[in-house]
N, C-alpha and C positions, 0 to 999 in steps of 0.2 A: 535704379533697380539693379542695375550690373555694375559690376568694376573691373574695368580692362574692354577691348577691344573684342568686339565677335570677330568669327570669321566667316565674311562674306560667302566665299563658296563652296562653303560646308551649310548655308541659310538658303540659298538659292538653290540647290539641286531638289529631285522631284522625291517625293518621298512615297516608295511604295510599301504597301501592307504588307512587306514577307520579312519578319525578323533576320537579321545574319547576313545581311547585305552593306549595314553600315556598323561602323563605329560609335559609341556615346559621343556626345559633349559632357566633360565631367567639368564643373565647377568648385576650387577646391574653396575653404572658409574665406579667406579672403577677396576672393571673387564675385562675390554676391553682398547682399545684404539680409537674408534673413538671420535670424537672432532669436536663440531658445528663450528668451524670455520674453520674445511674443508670441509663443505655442503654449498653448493650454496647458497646464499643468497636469491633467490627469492624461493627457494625450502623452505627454512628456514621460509617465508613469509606464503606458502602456509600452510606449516604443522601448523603453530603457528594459524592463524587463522581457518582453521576447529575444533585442538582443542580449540579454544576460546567459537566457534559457536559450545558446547555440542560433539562434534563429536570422535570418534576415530581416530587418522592420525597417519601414521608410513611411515617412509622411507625403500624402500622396496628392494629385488634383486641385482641388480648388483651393485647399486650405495653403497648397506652393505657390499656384497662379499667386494668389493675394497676396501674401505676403513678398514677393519679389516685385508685386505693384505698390507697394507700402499699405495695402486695407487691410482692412482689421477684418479674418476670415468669419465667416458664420459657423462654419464646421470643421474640425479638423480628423481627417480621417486616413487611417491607417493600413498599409500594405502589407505582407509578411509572408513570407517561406511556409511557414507553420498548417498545414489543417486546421478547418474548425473546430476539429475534435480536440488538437490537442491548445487550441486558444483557450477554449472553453476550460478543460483542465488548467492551466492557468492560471486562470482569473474566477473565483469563486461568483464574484457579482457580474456574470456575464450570461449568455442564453442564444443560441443558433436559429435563426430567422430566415425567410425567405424559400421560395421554393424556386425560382427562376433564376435566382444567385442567393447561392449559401455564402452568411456573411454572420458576425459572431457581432452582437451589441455589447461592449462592455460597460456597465450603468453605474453613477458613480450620484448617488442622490437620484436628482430630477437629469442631470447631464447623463448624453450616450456620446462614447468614442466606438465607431466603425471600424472593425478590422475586418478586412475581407482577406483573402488567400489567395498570393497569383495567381492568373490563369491565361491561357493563351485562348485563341478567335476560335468560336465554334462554330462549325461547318452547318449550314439550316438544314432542315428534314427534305429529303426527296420529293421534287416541286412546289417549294416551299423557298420561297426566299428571306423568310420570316423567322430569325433565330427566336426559340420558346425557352430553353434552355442554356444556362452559360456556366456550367459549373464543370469545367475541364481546366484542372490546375496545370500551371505552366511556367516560364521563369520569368523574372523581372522584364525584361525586353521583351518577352511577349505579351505580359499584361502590360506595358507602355504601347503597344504597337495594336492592340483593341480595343483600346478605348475611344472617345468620341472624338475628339478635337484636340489639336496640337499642344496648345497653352492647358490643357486639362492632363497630361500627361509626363507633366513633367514630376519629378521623384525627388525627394532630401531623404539622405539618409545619415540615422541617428547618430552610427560607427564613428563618421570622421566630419559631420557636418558640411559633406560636397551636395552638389545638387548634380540630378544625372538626368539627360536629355538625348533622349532615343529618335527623337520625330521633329526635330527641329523645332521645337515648342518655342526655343528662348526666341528665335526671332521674331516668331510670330508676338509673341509679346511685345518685344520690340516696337516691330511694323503697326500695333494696336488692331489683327487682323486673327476673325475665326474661322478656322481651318480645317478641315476635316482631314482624320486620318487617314491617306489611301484616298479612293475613287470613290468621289461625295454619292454617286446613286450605288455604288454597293451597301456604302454606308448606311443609308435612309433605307433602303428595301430591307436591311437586316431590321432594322428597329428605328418605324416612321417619325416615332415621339424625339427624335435629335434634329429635326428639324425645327419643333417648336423650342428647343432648347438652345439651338443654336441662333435663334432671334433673338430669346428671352439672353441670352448671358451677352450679346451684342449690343444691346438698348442698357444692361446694367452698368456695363463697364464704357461705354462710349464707343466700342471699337466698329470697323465696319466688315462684312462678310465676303469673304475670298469670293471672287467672280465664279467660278467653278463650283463651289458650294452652293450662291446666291442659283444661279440656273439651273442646278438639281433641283433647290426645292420648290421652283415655280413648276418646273415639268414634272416632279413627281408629289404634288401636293394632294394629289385626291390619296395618296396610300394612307395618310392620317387615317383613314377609316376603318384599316385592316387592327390598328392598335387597340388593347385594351383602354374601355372607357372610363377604366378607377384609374389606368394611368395620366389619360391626358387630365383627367381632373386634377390631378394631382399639382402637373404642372400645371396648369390652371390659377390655383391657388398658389401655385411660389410665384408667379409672374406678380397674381396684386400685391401680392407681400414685399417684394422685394425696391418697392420705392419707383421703379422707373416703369409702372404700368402701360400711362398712356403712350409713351416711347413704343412702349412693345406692340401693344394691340394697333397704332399705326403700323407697324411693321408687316405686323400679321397679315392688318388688312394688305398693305401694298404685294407680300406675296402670294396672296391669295387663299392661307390658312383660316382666315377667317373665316370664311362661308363655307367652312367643314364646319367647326365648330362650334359660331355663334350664329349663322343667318345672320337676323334680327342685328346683331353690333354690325356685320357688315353692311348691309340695306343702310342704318341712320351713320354709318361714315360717309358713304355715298353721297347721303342729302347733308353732309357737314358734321353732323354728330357734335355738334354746340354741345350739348346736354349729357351726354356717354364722357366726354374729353373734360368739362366739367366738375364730373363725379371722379374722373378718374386722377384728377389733378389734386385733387381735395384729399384724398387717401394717401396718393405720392406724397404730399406736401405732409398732411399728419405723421407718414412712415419715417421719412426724411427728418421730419423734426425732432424725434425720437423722446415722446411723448410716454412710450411705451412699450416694452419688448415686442418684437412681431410676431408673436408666441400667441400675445391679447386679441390681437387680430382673428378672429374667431371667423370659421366660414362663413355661416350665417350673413355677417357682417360683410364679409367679403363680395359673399353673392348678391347682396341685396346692392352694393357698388355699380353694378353692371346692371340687373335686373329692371331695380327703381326703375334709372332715366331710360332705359329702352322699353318704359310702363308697361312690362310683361306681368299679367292679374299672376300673381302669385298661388293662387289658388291653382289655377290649372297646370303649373310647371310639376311636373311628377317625374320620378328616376325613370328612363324606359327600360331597368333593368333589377324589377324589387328582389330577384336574389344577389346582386351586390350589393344591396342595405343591408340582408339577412346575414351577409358573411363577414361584412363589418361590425353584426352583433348592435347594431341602432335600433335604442329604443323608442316607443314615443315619447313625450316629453311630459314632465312628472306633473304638470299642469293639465288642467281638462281645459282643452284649447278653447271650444267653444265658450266653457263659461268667462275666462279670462277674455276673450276678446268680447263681450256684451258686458265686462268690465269695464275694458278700455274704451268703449263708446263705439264699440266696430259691428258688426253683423253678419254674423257667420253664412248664414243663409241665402244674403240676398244677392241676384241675380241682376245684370243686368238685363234690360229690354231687349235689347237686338244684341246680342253675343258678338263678342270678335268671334274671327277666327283664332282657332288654338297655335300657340306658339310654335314659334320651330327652334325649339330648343334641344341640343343632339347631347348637351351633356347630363348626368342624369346626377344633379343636384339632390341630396339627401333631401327626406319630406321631413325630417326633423330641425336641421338649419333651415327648412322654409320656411315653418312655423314658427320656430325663433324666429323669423327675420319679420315674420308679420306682428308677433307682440310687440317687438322690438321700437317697429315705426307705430305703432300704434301709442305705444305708451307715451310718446314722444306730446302728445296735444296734454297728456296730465303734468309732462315734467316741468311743461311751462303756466301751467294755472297756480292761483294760488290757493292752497288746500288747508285743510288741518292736521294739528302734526299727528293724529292718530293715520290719517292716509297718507299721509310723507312717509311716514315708518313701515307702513302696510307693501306700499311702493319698493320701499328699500330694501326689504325682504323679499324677493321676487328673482327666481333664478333668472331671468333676464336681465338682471335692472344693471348690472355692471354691462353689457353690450347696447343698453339703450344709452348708456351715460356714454359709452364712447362714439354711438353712433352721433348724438349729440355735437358730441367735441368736431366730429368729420364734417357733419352734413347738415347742421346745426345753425350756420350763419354765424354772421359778427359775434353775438351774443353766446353763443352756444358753448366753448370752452370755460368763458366764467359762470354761467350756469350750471354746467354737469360741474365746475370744482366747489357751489355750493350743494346739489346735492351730495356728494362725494362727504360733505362733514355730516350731513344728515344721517348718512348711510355710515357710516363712522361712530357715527350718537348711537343709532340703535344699534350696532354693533355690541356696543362696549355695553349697554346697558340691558342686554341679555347675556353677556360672555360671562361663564364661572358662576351663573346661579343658576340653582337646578328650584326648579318651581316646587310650591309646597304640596301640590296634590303629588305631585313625584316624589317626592322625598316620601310622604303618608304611605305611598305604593310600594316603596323601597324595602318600609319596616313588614309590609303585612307580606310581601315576596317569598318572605320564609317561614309556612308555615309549623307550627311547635308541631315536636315528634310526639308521636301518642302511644304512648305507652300500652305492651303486648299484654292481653292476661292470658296468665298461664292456666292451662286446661287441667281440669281434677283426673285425675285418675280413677278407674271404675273403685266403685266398691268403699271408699271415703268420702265423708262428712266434713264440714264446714268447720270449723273451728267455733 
């Protein structure tokens, strides 16, 4: 990761949250091992032109962590002197997001590079220990010095290729230890959701959590509840994605995050959770295998991981919050569910005899991934009959039918990857065999689309006769 020797008691001293106390750690080219030519090229574009355009730019966070562990980063995201306003100016394909941190997307295709704009630690509202707002720009060493964790703060910058370390990041790397900037319960009362993120990036990377960290978030685990619930969904869904699930959700449970979150996953860890650790190994294993971007990994899919084996009736899991569906603009899904499921051989209606009780489910899952996720399993008993190929093709056309083939691949059994890669040629067939032909009632429609102009007659004038 390094080359050359740290220095010991410059890693050991304590590190408090007040910029201007210490000195960097600067790492000049040769002391390191990162290498522009494992940074994204358009990220490469971005840094190179802010500093062309007078600016500060540095590649920041995880996309350094990783790279000075030799992974291959997921995101690489960018720091900079500059305002949004004037990023934006800029970069013509870019656009200013966020209301709780103004930060600038600059989109290059389907790829986003993040530039966000220093900022130093904002002070929370008056009895409030609950930062809502973070957009108070500040200089390097202070956006190092507020951020979450040690190894997440560390800076490369474009200028001379050093790596600059404000919070003693590199050793923490080192020591393979997640650390919190400052004093772990000021940290988590600012914003409880670094709690779940400090387990989740502990189980990715193998590292283990600073004891002082680890003890904030057993005593302050109930504050999970004061966060927005489209956040922790959010991490939510990076945890499955990110290959080391079941790792994490042990974790969760042992500090006691889980029964905020999920009940129900903590209750069947309790009794072993065979079946939840299962499911959860079967998706790590597909992520891991890299079968397919984790992009394909579709919520739906994700939740239906967890839901399945903790047999929560899908029908009764609802958002307990339908104006965060509304603001996310979800629609329902372009299928009439009911008919499609009395397709699949399912039954919308029916009821069991003696009802469970209703779940205790606190995250509030879109009702549109959970309709997907019930066509989804449902389709699954036709993908394994043998049909004819007018309903193979009928199948293949089916905006689900790519999330049922993957669910297939995951949770599918022995068989199940070379089955979804023969329907995958079916779906292929009828692909090709409606692409670039426009049907002939459409085309007939096309000619009659323009009606002939019909010509004005012109009106006699009084007092004349016809010819």
């Amino acid at each position: 990761m390094l080359r050359g020797p740290l220095a010991p008691s410059f890693y050991n001293r304590p590190v408090e949250v007040t910029p201007g106390n210490v000195a960097p750690r600067i790492l000049s080219r040769p002391e390191h091992i990162i290498s522009r030519k494992n940074i994204d090229p358009e990220a490469l574009k971005v840094l190179y032109r802010l500093k062309n355009h007078g600016f500060l730019a540095y590649l920041v966070g995880g996309g350094v962590r990783d790279l000075l562990l030799g992974r291959r980063p997921k995101d690489f995201d960018v720091s900079t002197s500059a305002h949004p306003q004037q990023v934006r100016k800029l970069f013509r394909n870019s656009f200013i997001v966020g209301r709780r941190f103004r930060l600038v997307h600059v989109r290059f295709g389907r790829k986003v590079v993040e530039v966000a704009t220093f900022r130093r630690a904002s002070e929370p509202e008056d009895g409030d220990t609950l930062i809502r707002r973070d957009n108070t720009f500040g200089t390097p060493e202070e956006d190092a010095f507020r951020r979450d964790f040690t190894v997440n703060a560390l800076f490369y910058d474009i200028a001379n290729f050093s790596v600059i370390d404000w919070v003693a990041g590199l050793g923490d790397l080192e020591a393979r230890v997640i650390r919190t900037i400052g004093d772990p319960g000021v940290r988590f009362r600012e914003d409880p959701v670094r709690m779940l993120r400090a387990i989740a990036l502990a189980a990715r990377l193998d590292f283990h959590v600073d004891p002082d960290t680890a003890e904030a978030i057993r005593f302050l685990r109930g504050e999970i509840v004061r966060s927005s619930l489209a956040r922790i969904l959010e991490e939510f869904y990076k945890i499955l994605r990110q290959g080391q699930s079941r790792r994490t959700f042990e974790m969760l449970h042992e500090y006691g995050l889980l029964a905020y979150l999920l009940p129900e996953a903590h209750r069947a860890i309790d009794d072993g959770g065979r079946a939840l650790f299962d499911s959860l190994d079967r998706l790590d294993g597909y992520r891991n295998a890299g079968p397919a971007d984790p992009d394909t990994l579709t919520n739906s899919l994700l939740a239906g991981s967890v839901l399945v084996p903790l047999e929560v009736p899908l029908k009764r899991v609802a958002a307990p919050n339908p104006s965060w569906r509304r603001r996310r603009g979800e629609a329902a899904p372009a299928e009439d569910l009911a008919t499609e499921i009395a397709a699949l051989g399912g039954e919308e209606d029916a009821e069991p005899q003696a009802p469970s009780p209703p779940p205790e489910i606190v995250l509030p899952f879109a009702r549109r991934d959970l309709e997907r996720l019930r066509l989804t399993i449902l389709a699954q008993r036709r993908l394994r009959e043998a049909e004819s190929p007018s309903a193979r093709q009928a199948l293949a056309a089916k905006t689900y039918f790519d999330e049922a083939l993957r669910w297939l691949e995951i949770h599918g059994g022995p068989d199940g990857p070379d089955l979804a890669t023969r329907w995958r040629r079916v779906g292929r067939k009828a692909e090709s065999s409606t692409s670039g032909k426009l049907p002939r009632a459409a085309a007939e429609g096309e000619k009659k689309a323009t009606p002939r102009k019909r010509r004005r007659r012109r009106r006699r004038r009084p007092g004349t006769s016809a010819a």
